[in-house]
ZAKE-679538 format. One line per field, with one value per residue (C-alpha): residue in three letters; x, y, z; residue number from 1. Coordinates in pm, whole numbers. Layout:
code	ala, ...
X	X, ...
Y	Y, ...
Z	Z, ...
pos	NUM, ...
***
This chain:
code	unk, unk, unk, unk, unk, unk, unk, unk, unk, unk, unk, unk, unk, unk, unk, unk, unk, unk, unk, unk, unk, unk, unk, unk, unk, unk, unk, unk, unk, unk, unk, unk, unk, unk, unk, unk, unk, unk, unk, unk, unk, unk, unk, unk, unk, unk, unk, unk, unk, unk, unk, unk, unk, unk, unk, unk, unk, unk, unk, unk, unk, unk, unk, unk, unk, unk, unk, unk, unk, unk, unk, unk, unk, unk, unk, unk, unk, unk, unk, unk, unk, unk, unk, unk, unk, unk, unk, unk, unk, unk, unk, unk, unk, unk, unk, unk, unk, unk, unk, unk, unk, unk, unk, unk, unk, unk, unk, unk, unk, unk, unk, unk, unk, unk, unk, unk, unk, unk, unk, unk, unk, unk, unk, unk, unk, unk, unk, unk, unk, unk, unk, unk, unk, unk, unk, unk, unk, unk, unk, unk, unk, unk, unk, unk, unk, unk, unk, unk, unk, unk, unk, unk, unk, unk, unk, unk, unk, unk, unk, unk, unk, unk, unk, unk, unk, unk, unk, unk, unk, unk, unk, unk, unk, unk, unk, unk, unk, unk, unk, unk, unk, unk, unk, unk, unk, unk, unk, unk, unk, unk, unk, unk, unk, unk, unk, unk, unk, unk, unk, unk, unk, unk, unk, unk, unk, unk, unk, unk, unk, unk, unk, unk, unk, unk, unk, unk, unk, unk, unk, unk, unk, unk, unk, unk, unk, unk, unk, unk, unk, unk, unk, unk, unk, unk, unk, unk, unk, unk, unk, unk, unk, unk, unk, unk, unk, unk, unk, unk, unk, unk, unk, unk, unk, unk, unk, unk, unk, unk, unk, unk, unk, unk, unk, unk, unk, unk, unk, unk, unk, unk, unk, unk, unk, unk, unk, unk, unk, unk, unk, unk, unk, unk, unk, unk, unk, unk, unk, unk, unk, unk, unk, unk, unk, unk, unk, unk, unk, unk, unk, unk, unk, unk, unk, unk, unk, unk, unk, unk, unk, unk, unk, unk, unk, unk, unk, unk, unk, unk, unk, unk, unk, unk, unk, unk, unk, unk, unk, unk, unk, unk, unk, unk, unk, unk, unk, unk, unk, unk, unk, unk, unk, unk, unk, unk, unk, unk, unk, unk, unk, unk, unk, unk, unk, unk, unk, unk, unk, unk, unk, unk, unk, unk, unk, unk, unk, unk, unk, unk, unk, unk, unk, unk, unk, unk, unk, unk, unk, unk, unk, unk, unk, unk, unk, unk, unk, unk, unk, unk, unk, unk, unk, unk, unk, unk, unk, unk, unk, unk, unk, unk, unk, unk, unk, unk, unk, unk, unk, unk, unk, unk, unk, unk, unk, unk, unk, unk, unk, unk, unk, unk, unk, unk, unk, unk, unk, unk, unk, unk, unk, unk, unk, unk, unk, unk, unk, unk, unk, unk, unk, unk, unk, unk, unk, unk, unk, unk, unk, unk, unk, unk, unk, unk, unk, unk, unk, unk, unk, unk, unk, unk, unk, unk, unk, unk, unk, unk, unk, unk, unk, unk, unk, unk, unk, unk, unk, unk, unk, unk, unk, unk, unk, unk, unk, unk, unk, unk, unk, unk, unk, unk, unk, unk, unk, unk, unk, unk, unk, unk, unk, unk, unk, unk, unk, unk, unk, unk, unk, unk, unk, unk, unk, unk, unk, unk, unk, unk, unk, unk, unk, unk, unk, unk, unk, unk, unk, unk, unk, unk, unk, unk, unk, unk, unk, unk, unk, unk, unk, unk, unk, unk, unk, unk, unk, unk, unk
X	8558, 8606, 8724, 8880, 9194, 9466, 9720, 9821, 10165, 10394, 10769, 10820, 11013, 10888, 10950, 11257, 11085, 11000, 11357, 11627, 11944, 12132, 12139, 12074, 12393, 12666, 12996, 12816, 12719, 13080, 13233, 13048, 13149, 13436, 13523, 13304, 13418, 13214, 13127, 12965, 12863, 12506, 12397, 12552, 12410, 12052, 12025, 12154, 11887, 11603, 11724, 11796, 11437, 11320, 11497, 11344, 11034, 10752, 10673, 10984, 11077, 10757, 10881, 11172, 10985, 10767, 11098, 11214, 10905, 10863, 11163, 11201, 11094, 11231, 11003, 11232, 10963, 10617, 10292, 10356, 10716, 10920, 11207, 11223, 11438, 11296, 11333, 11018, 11003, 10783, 10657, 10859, 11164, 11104, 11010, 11339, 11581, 11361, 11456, 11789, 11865, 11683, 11861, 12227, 12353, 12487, 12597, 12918, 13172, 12966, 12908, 13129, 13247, 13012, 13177, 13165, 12769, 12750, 12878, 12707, 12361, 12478, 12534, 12233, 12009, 12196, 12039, 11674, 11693, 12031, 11947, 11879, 12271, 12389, 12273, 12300, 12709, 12766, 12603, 12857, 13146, 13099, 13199, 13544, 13568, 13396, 13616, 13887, 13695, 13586, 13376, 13218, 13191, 13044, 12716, 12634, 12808, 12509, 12260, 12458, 12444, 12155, 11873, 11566, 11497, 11333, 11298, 11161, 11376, 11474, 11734, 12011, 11967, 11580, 11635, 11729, 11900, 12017, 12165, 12447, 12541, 12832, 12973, 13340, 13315, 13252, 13227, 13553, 13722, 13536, 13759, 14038, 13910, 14157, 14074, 13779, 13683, 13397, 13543, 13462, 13525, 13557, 13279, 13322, 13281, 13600, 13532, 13245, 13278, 13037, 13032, 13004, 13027, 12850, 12888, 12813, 12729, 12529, 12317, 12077, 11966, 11733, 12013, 12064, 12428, 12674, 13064, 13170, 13521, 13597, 13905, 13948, 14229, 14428, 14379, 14120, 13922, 13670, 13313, 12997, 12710, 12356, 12059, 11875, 12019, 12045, 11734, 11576, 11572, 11696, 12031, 12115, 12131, 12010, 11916, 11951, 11807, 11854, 12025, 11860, 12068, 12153, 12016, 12019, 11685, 11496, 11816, 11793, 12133, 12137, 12366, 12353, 12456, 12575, 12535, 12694, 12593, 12690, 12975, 13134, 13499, 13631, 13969, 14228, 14228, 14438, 14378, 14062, 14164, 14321, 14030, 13805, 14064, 13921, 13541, 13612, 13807, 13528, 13254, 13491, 13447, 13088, 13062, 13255, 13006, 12712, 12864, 12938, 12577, 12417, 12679, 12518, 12154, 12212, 12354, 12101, 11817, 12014, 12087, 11686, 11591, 11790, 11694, 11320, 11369, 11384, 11460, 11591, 11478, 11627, 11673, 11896, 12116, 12248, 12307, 12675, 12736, 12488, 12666, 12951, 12868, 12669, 12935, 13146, 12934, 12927, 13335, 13295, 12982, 13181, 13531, 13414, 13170, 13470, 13727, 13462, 13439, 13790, 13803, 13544, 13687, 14030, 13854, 13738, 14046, 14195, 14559, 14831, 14913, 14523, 14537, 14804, 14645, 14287, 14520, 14637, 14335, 14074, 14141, 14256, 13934, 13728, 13894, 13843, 13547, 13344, 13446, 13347, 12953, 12850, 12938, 12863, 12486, 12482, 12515, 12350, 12037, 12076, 12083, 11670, 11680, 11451, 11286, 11630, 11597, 11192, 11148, 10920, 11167, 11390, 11711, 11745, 11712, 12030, 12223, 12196, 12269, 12586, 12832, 12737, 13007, 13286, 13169, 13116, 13348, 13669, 13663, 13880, 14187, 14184, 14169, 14487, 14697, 14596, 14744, 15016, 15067, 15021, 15289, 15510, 15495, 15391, 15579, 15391, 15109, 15276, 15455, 15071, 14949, 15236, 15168, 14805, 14855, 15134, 14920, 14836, 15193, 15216, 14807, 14786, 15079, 14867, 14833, 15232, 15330, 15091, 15251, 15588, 15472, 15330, 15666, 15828, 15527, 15614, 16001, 16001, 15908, 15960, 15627, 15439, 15163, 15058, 15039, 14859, 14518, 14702, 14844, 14566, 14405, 14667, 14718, 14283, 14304, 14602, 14407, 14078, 14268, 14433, 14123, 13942, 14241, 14234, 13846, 13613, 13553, 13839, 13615, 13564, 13932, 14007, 13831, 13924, 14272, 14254, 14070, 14186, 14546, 14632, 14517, 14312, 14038, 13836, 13697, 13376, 13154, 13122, 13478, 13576, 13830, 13726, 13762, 13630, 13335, 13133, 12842, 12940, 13008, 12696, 12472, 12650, 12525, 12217, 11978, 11707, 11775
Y	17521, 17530, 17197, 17050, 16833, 17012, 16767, 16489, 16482, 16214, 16188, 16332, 16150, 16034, 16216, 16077, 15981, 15712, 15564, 15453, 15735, 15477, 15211, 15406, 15527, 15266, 15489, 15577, 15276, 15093, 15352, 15318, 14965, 14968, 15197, 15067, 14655, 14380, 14361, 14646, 14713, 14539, 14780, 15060, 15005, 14908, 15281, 15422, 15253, 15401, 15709, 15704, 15585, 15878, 16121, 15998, 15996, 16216, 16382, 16495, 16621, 16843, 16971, 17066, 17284, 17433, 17534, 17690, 17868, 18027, 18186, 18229, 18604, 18804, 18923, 19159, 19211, 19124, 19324, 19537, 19672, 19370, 19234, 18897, 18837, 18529, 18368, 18239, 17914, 17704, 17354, 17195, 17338, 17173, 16857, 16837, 16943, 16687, 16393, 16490, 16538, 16173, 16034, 16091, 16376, 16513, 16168, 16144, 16159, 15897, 15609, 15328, 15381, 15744, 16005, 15754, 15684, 15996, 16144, 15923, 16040, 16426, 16366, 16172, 16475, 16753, 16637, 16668, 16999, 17184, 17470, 17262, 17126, 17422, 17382, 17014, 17049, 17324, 17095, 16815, 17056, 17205, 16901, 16895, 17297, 17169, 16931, 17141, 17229, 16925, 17090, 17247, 16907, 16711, 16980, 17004, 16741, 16457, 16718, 16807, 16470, 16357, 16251, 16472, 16764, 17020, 17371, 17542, 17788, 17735, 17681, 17393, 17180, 17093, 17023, 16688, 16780, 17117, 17291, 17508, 17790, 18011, 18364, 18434, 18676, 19042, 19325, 19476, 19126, 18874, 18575, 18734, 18670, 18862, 19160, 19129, 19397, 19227, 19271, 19049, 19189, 18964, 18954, 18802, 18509, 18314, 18241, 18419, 18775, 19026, 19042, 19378, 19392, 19249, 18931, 19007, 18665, 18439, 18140, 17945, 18228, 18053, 17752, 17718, 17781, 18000, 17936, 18325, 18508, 18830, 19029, 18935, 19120, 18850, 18856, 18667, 18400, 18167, 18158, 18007, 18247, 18064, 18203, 18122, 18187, 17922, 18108, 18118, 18464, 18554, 18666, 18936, 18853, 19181, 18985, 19319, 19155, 18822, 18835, 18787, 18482, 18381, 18034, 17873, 18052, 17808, 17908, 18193, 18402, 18677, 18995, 18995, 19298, 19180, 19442, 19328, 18926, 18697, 18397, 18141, 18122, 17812, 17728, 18041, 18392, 18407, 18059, 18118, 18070, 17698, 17616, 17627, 17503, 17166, 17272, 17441, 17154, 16985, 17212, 17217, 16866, 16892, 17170, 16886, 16628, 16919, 16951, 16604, 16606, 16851, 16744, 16352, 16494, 16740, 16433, 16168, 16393, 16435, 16074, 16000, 16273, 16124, 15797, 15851, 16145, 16042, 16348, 16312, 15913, 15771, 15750, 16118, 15847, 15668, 15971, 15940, 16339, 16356, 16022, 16196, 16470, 16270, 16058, 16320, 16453, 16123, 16108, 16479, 16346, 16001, 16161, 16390, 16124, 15880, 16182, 16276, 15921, 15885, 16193, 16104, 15755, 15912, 16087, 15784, 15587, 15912, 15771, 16017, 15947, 15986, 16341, 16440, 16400, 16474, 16843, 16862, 16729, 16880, 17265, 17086, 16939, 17168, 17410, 17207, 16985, 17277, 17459, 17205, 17189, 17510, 17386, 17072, 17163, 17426, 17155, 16917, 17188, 17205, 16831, 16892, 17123, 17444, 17238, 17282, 17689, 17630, 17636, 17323, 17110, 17152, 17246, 17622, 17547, 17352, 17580, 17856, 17656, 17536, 17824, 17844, 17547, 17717, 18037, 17962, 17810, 18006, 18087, 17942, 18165, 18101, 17752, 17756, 17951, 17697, 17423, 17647, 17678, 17320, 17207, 17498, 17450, 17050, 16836, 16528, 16632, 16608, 16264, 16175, 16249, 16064, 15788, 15766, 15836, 15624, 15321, 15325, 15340, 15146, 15136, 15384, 15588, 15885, 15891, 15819, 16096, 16343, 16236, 16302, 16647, 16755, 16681, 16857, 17218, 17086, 17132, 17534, 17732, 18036, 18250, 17991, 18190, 18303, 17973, 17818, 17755, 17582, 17378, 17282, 17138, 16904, 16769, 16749, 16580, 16321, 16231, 16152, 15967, 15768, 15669, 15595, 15395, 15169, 15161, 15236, 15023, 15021, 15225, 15532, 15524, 15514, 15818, 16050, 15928, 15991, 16311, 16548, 16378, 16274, 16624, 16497, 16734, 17004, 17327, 17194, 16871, 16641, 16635, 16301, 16165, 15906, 15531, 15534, 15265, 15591, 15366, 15186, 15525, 15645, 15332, 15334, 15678, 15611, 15670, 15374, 15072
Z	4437, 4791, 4926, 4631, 4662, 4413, 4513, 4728, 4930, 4866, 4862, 5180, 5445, 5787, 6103, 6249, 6584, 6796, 6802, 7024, 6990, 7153, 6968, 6637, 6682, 6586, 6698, 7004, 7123, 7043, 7228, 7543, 7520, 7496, 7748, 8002, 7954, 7988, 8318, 8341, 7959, 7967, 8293, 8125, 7779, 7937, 8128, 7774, 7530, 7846, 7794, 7422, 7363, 7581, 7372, 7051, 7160, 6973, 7364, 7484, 7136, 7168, 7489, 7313, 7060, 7369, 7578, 7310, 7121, 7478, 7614, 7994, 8154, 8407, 8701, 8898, 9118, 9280, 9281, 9618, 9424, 9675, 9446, 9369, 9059, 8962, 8577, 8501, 8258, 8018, 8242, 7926, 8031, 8402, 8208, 8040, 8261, 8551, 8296, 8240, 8623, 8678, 8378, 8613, 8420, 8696, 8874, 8726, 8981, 9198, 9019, 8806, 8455, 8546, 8290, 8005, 8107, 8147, 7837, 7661, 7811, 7775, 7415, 7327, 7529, 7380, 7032, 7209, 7316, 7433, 7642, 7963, 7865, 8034, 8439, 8385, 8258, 8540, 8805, 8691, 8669, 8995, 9197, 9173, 9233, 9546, 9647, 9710, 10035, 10259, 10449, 10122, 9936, 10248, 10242, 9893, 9659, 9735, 9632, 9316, 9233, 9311, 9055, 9190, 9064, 9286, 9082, 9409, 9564, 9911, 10141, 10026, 10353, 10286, 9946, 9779, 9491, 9340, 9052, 9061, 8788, 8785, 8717, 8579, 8321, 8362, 8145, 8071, 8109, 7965, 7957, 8130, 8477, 8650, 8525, 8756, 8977, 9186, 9520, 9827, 10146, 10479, 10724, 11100, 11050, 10886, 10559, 10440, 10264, 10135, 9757, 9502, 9180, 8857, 8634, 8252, 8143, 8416, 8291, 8465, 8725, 8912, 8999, 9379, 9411, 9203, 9202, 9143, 9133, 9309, 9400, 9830, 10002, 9923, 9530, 9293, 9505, 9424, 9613, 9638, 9649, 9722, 9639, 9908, 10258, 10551, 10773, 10416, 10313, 9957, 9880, 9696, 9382, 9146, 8781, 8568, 8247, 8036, 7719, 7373, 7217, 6858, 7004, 7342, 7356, 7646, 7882, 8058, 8043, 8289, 8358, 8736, 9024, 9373, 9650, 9965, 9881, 10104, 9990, 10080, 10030, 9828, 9869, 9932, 9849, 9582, 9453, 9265, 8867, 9036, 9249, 8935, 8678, 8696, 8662, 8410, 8194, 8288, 8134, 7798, 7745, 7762, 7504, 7302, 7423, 7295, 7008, 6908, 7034, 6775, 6495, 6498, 6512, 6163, 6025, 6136, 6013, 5657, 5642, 5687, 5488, 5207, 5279, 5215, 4913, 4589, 4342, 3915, 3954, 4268, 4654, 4721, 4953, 4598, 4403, 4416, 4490, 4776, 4906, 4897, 5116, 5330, 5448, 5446, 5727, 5907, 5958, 6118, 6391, 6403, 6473, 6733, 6922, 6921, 7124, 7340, 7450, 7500, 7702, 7921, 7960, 8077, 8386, 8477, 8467, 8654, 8625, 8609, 8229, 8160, 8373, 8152, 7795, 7918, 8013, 7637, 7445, 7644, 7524, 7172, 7136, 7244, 6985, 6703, 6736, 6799, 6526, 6311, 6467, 6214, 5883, 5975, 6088, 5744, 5538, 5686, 5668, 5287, 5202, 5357, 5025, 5142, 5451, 5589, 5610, 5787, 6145, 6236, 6051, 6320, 6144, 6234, 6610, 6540, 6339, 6524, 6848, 6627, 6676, 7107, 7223, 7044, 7175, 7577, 7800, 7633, 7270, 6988, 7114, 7424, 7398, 7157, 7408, 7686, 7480, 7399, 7820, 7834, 7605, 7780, 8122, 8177, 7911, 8048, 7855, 7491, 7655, 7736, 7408, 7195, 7364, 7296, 6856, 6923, 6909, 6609, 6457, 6118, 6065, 5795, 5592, 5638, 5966, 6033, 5812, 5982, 6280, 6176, 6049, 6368, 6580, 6315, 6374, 6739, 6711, 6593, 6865, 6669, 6609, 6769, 6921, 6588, 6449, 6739, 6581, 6293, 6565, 6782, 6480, 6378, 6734, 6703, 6400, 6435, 6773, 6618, 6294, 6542, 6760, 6421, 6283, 6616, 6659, 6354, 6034, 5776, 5548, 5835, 5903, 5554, 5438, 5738, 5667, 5303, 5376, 5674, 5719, 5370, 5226, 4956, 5023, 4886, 5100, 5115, 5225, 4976, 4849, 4949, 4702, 4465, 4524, 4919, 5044, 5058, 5062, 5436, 5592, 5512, 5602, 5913, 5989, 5942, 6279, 6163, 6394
pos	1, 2, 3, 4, 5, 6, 7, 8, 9, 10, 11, 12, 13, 14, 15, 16, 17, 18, 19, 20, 21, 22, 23, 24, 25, 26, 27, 28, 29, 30, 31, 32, 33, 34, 35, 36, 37, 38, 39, 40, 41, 42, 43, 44, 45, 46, 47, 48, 49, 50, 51, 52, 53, 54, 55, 56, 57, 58, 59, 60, 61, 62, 63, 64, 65, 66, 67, 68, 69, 70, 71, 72, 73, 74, 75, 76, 77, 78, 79, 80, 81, 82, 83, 84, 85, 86, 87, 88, 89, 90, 91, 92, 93, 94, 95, 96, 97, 98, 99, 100, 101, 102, 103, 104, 105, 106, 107, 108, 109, 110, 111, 112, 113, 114, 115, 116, 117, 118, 119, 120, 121, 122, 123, 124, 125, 126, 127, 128, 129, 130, 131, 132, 133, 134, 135, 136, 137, 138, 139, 140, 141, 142, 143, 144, 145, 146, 147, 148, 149, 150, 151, 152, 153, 154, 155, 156, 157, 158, 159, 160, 161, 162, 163, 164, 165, 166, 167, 168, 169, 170, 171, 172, 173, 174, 175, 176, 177, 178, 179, 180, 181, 182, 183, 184, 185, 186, 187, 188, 189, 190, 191, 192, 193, 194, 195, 196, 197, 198, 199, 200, 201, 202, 203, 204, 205, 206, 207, 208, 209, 210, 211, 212, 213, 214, 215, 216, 217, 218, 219, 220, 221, 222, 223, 224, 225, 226, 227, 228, 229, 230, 231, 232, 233, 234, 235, 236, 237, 238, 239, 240, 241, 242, 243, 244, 245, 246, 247, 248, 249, 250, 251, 252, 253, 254, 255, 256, 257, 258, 259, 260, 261, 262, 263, 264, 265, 266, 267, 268, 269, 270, 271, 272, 273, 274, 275, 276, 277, 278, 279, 280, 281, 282, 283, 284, 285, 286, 287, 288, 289, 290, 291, 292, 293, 294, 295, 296, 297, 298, 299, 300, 301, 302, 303, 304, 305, 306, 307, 308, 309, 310, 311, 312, 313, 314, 315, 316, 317, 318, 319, 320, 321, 322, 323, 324, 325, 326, 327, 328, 329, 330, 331, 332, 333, 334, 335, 336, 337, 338, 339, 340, 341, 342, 343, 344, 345, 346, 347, 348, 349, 350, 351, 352, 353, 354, 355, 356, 357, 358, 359, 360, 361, 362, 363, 364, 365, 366, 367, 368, 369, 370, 371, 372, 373, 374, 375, 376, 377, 378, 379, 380, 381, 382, 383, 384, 385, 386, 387, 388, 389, 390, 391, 392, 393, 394, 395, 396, 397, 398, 399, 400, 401, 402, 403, 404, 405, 406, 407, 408, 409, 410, 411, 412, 413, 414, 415, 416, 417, 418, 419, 420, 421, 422, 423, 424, 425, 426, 427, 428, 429, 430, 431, 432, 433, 434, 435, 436, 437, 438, 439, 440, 441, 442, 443, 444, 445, 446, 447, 448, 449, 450, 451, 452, 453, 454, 455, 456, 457, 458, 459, 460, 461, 462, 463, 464, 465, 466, 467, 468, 469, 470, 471, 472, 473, 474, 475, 476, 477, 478, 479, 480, 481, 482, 483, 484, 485, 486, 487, 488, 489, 490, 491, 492, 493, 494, 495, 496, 497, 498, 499, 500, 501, 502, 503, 504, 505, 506, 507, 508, 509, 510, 511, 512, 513, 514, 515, 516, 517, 518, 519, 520, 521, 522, 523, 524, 525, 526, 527, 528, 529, 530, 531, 532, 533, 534, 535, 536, 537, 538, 539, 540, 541, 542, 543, 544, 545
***
């Protein structure tokens, strides 16, 4: 009969909504205070609960699902045939990336204890939606390319970090704040920039050339700057290319079509032509790879940051599924197996929030010890903890059972999002043979880096003996190239077993001691050895505050 009840739903959990990711999140929020101290700590943690209880709510989650169920569209040009080249976006895409811009994702460099508040804020927004990640991390990451011009870094660093967000485009000097992108990679290079063949040629006056060429993989399009290289007479430079000129025509800046991502989908990623486009030199022709060394170390740790990010949002949403299923005659979160993989999963997110913290704490120290390790764990970490974002999300999708694998359960945004960090930025190789050049050519960087696992010497057997073993992979040079990932992920995972040792709850340290340094292991989540406090690791991932 039409209209008749055949069943009533029950035994489904809540949406996880309506909550605080600050304070929900244990490791985060003992992080943040403890690298921030205490006089600054109940600011800092104030700003982070606003914005944490902003990214839980139910209306900027929806957002989320609108930037993303409608990708941006290229108009190349207007009705009379003009071109325009303008990326056209959902108003939820404004919304989020106007909140994350207000929310001083891009204030770093400018304000006390600012990377640590900051990468706090970028990993608590990266769970909410991640696409808008990418102009807010290039924004950031452009100032210290900047600052190796004065004259550069005077015009446009208080409008890359300001908090307004003005999406209009017009010229940089009437606007309050601005975005910046960039454009490295071209197509028969990729990451090996100097195989570029953009060439920039000088035009009267001193320092500005005229740009030709292409750039094969150019996100956020509509941005109002773009750090570019190109070939100058005097070898690869570094320039800034606005897209809006000073009398406020348009540059030329050809948008030839935006890719069609795995994920990422509410970012516009755009193959772009330049055709005699004006630029700005920054720094000197030659120098380019150095005058954007530090942006891009500083992009790296955000794709750690976004992928601590994503990693603690697949957990917290297994952790509360679990917590509200019940399945053979009990709560999923006691069945002993599914505890097991569940905390499991919790020492990945935990282990990777509590590096990314510690990174981000070391650039605001800036000491010359801190410089050092930040130039050895950066490319280490963003090798490894990356890596680790896709199985974790995969099986974090499968404790949901076959809500996991459905789209408005939010799990298959994530996983295919999940493989993007270790992708962009320098893939896995290329990060292993920069740690390879850093251990080469600046020994203050392994010095740096003993030091810091030093500290916890004589806290757990595991942890010494993986020690010893790595100085021992450090020692034989021979072949080392091809056993450079193998590397990189022992000096990854003696770092984070040291930070946990020193930081986290016996029972967290305990497990990823027993685990990834003391080789009692399986191949897959949920192999924890018997005999761990399963039990606290997993309550303490829990996102319910």
């Amino acid at each position: 009969m039409a209209g008749t009840s055949t069943h009533t739903v029950t035994n489904q959990p809540p949406p996880l909504v309506g909550y605080d990711l600050f304070t929900a999140d244990r490791a985060l929020c003992e992080a943040v205070e403890r690298h921030t101290g205490p006089d600054l700590f109940d600011e800092v943690r104030d700003e982070l609960s606003g914005l944490g209880k902003t990214s839980g709510s139910a209306q900027v989650q929806e957002w989320a699902v609108l930037a993303n169920d409608n990708p941006p569209r290229l108009r190349t040009h207007d009705r009379y045939g003009h071109r325009v080249d303008e990326v056209e976006f959902h108003p939820a895409w404004h919304r989020l990336l106007g909140k994350g811009v207000s929310a001083g994702l891009t204030t770093a460099w400018v304000r006390p204890a600012g990377h640590v508040r900051r990468a706090a804020g970028f990993l608590m927004w990266s769970q909410v939606e991640a696409g808008n990640g990418c102009p807010l991390s290039m924004t950031h990451a452009a100032v210290p390319a900047l600052r190796t011009d004065p004259e550069l870094a005077a015009e446009w660093e208080p409008r890359l970090t300001s908090t307004i967000y003005d999406r209009e485009l017009r010229p940089a000097r009437l606007k309050a704040g601005v975005l910046f992108g960039m454009g490295m990679t071209e197509k028969q290079g990729g990451s090996d920039v100097r195989a570029n063949t953009t060439t920039a040629t000088p035009l009267a006056e001193d320092g500005t050339y005229a740009l030709t060429g292409h750039k094969w993989f150019c996100s956020a399009p509509m941005s109002d700057g773009f750090l570019v290289l190109a070939q100058a007479p005097g070898g690869l430079t570094c320039f800034l290319v606005p897209r809006v000129l000073a009398d406020g025509t348009r540059n030329v800046f050809l948008i030839q079509r935006l890719k069609n991502k795995l994920g990422n989908r509410s970012n516009a990623s755009s193959e772009v032509e330049f055709d005699g486009t004006w630029a700005r030199r920054v720094g000197e022709e030659g120098r380019g790879v150095r005058a954007i060394i530090e942006m891009v170390a500083a992009t790296r740790l955000d794709c750690v940051l976004g992928s601590a990010g994503l990693m603690r949002q697949a957990v917290a949403q297994a952790v509360h599924h679990c917590t509200h299923r019940e399945a053979f005659g009990g709560k999923l979160i006691d069945k002993p197996l599914m505890r097991n993989v569940l905390a499991d999963l919790a020492l990945e997110s935990e282990a990777a929030t509590t590096l990314a913290l510690r990174l981000a704490a070391a650039y605001d120290d800036g000491g010359e010890q801190e410089r050092a390790l930040l130039r050895l764990a950066v490319p280490a970490a963003k090798y490894w903890v990356t890596k680790r974002c896709t199985p974790v999300a995969v099986e974090a999708a499968e404790c949901l059972g076959g809500n996991g694998y459905v789209e408005e359960w939010g799990m298959p945004r994530l996983v295919r999002e999940s493989p993007l960090n270790s992708i962009w930025e320098g893939a896995g190789n290329v990060q292993a043979l920069d740690v390879l050049r850093a251990l080469q050519r600046e020994p203050g960087a392994l010095d740096a880096y003993l030091i810091e696992v030093g500290r916890a010497r004589g806290a757990d057997h595991r942890l010494d003996a993986a020690v010893k073993n790595l100085l021992a992979e450090l020692g034989e040079l021979e072949g080392v190239e091809g056993r450079a990932r193998r590397l990189v992920e022992r000096l990854a995972l003696v770092l984070q077993g040291s930070l946990l040792v020193r930081f986290a709850p016996p029972e967290v340290a305990d497990a990823f001691c027993a685990s990834r340094l003391g080789g009692d292991w399986g191949s897959a989540f949920g192999t924890l050895p018997y005999g761990l406090n399963l039990a606290s690791v997993v309550e303490r991932a829990r996102p319910e505050s």
